[in-house]
SERO-4910 file (N, C-alpha, C, O; in steps of 0.05 Angstrom, whole numbers):
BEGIN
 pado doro    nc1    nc2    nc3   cac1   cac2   cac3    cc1    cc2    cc3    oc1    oc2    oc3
  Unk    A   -929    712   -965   -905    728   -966   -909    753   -949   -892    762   -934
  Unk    A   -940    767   -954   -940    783   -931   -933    784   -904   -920    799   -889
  Unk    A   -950    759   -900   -938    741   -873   -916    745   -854   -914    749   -829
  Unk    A   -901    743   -873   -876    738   -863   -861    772   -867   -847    776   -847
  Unk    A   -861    784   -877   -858    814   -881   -871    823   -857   -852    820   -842
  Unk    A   -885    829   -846   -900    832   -823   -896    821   -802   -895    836   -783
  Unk    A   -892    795   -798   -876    787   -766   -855    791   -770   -849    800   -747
  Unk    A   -827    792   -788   -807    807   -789   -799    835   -775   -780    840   -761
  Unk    A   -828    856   -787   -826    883   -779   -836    888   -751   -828    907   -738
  Unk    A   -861    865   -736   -858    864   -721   -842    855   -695   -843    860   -671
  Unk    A   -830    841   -709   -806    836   -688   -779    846   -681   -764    842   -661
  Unk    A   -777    862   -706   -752    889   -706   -765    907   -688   -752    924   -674
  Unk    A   -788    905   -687   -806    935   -670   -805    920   -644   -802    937   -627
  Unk    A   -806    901   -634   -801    888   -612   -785    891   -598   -789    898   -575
  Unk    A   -764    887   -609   -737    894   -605   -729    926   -603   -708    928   -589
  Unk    A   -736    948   -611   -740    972   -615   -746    974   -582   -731    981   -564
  Unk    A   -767    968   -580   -780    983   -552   -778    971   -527   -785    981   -505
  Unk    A   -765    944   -530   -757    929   -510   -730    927   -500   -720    904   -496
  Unk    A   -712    953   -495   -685    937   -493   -669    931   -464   -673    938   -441
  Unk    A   -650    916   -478   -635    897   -463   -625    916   -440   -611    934   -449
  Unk    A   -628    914   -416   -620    933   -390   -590    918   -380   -582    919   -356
  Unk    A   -577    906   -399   -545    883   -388   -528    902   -383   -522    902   -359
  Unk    A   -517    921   -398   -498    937   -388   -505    949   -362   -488    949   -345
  Unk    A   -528    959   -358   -535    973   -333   -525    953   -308   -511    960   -290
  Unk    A   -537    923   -313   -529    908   -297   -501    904   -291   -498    901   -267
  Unk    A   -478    903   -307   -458    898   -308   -440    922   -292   -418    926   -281
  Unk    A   -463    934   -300   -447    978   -295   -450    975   -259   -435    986   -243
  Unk    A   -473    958   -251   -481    958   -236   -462    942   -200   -456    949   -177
  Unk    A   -461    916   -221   -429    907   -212   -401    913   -212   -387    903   -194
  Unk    A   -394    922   -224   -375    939   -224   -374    969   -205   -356    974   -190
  Unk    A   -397    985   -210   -395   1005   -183   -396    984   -153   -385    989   -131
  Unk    A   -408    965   -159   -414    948   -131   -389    946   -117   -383    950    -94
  Unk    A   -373    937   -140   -344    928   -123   -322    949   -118   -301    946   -105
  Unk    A   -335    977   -137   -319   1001   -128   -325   1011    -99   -310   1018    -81
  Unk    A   -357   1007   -102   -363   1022    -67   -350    998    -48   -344   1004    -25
  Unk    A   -345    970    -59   -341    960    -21   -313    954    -23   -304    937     -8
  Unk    A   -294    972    -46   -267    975    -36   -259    985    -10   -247    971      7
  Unk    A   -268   1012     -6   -262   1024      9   -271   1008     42   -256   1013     61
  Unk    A   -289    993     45   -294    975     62   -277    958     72   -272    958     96
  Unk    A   -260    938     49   -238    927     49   -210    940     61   -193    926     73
  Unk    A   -208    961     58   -188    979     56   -186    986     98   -171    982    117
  Unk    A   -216   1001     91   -225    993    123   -214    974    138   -197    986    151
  Unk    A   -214    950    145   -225    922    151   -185    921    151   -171    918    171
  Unk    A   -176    926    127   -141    923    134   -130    947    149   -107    948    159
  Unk    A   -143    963    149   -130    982    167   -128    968    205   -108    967    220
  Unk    A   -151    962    208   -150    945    235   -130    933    241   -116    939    260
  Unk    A   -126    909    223   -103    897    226    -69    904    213    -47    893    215
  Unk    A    -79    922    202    -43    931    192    -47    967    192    -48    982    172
  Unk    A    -50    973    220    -47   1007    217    -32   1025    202    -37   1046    215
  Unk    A    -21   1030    189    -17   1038    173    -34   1066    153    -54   1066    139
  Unk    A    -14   1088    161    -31   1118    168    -37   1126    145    -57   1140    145
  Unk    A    -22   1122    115    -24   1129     89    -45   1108     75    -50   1108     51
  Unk    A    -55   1090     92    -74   1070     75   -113   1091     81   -131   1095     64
  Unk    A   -113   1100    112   -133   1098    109   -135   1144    112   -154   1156    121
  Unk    A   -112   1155    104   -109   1175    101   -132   1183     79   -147   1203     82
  Unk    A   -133   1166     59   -155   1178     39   -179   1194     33   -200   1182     27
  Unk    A   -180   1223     34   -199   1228     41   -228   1231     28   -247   1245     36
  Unk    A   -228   1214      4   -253   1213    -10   -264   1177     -2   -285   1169    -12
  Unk    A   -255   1168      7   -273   1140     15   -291   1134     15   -304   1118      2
  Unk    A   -296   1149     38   -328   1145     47   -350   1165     20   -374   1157     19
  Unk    A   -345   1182      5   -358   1199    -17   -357   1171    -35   -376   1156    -40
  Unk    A   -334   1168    -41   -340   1146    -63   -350   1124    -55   -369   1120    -71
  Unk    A   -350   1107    -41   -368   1097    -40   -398   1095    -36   -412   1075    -42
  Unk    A   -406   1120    -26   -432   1131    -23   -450   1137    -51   -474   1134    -54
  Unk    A   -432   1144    -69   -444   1154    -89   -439   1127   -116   -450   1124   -138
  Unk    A   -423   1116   -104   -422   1093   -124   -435   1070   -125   -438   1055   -145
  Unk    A   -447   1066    -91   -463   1047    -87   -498   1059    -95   -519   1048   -101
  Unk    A   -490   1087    -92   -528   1097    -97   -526   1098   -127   -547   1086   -132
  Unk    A   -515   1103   -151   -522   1095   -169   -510   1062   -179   -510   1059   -203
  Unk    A   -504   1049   -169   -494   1025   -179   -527   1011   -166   -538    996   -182
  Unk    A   -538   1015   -145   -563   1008   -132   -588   1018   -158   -605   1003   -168
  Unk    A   -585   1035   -163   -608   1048   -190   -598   1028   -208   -613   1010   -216
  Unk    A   -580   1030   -213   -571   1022   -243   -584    984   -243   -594    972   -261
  Unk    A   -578    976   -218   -584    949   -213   -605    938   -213   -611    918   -225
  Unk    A   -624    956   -194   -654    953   -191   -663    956   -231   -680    942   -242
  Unk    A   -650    973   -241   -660    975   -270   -646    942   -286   -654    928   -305
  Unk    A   -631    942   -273   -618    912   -299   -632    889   -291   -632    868   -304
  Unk    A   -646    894   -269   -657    860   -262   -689    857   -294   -704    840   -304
  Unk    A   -685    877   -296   -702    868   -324   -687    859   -350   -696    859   -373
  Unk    A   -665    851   -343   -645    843   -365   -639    817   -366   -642    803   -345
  Unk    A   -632    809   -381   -616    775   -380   -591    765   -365   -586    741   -361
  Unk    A   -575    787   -358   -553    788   -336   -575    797   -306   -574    819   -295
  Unk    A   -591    779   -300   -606    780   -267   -594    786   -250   -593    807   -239
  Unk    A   -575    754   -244   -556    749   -235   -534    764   -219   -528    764   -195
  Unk    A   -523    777   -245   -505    806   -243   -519    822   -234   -507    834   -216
  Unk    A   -537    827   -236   -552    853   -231   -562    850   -196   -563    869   -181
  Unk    A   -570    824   -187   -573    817   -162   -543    828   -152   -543    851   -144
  Unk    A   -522    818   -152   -494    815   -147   -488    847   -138   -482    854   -116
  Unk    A   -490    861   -162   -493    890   -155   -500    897   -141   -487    913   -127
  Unk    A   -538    888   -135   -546    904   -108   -534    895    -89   -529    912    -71
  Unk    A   -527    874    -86   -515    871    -50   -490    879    -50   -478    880    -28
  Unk    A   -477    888    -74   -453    898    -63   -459    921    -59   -454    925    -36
  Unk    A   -470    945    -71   -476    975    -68   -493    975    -33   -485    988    -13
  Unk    A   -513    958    -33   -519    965     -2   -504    954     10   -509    960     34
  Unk    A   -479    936      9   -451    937     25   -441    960     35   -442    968     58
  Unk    A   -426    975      1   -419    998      2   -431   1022     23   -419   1030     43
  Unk    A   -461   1030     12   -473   1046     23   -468   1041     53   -456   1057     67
  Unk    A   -480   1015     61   -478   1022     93   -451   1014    109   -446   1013    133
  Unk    A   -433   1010     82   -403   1022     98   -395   1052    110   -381   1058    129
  Unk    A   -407   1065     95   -420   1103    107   -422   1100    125   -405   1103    143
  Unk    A   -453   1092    129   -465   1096    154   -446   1084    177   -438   1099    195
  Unk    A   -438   1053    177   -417   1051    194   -403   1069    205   -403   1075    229
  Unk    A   -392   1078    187   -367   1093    202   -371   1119    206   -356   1131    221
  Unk    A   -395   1134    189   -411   1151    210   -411   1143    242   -396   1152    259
  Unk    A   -428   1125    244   -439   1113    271   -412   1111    283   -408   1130    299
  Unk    A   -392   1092    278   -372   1092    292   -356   1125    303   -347   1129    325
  Unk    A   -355   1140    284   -342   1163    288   -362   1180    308   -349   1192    325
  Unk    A   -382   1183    309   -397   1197    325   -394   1179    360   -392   1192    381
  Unk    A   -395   1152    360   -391   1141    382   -347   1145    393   -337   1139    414
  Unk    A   -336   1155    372   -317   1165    385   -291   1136    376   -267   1134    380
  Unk    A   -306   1125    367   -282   1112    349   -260   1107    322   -248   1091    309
  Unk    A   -266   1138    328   -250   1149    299   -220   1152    305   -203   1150    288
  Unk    A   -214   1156    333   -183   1149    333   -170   1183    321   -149   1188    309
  Unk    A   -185   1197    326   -172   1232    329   -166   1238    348   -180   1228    366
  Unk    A   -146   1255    356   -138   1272    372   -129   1247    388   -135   1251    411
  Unk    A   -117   1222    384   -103   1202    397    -72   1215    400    -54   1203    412
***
């Protein structure tokens, strides 16, 4: 009877100090697909110009900041039982992220389409 009183408590204590990183992963996917909106958004502006789509002027912030913690949050969930998700996440956030840099790069090479 002890026995069993004792792998009980140890396995509540198991559970105590081991936990589940799923939401992180999930949190993780979800910023993923917030940062590579603005990518998308990008990508239709090319083909349907249209001056109020890519007027927005937090884009490139949000996705910067959504893909660098959706990237933390992910690298932390792959210790979780949602992997999967948590893989999913990272490649969308380093989507996101180096949608930035893109269009850094692009704007500094003069393809930003100002003063047209």
């Amino acid at each position: 009877m002890e026995n069993i009183q004792s792998s009980s408590a140890e396995a509540s204590a198991d559970k105590q100090t081991k936990p589940d990183h799923k939401v992180k992963a999930i949190v993780s996917f979800v910023l993923g697909i917030i940062s590579v909106i603005p990518f998308f958004i990008f990508i239709l502006y090319w083909f349907f110009p249209i001056s109020f789509i890519f007027s927005f002027p937090y884009m490139g912030s949000t996705s910067f900041i959504a893909g660098l913690v959706g990237l933390i949050l992910g690298i932390i969930g792959l210790k979780s039982s949602k992997k999967k998700i948590a893989i999913a996440g990272i490649i969308l956030c380093i989507i996101g992220v180096l949608y930035v840099f893109i269009i850094i790069g692009l704007a500094m090479l003069g393809f930003g389409g100002i003063g047209r």
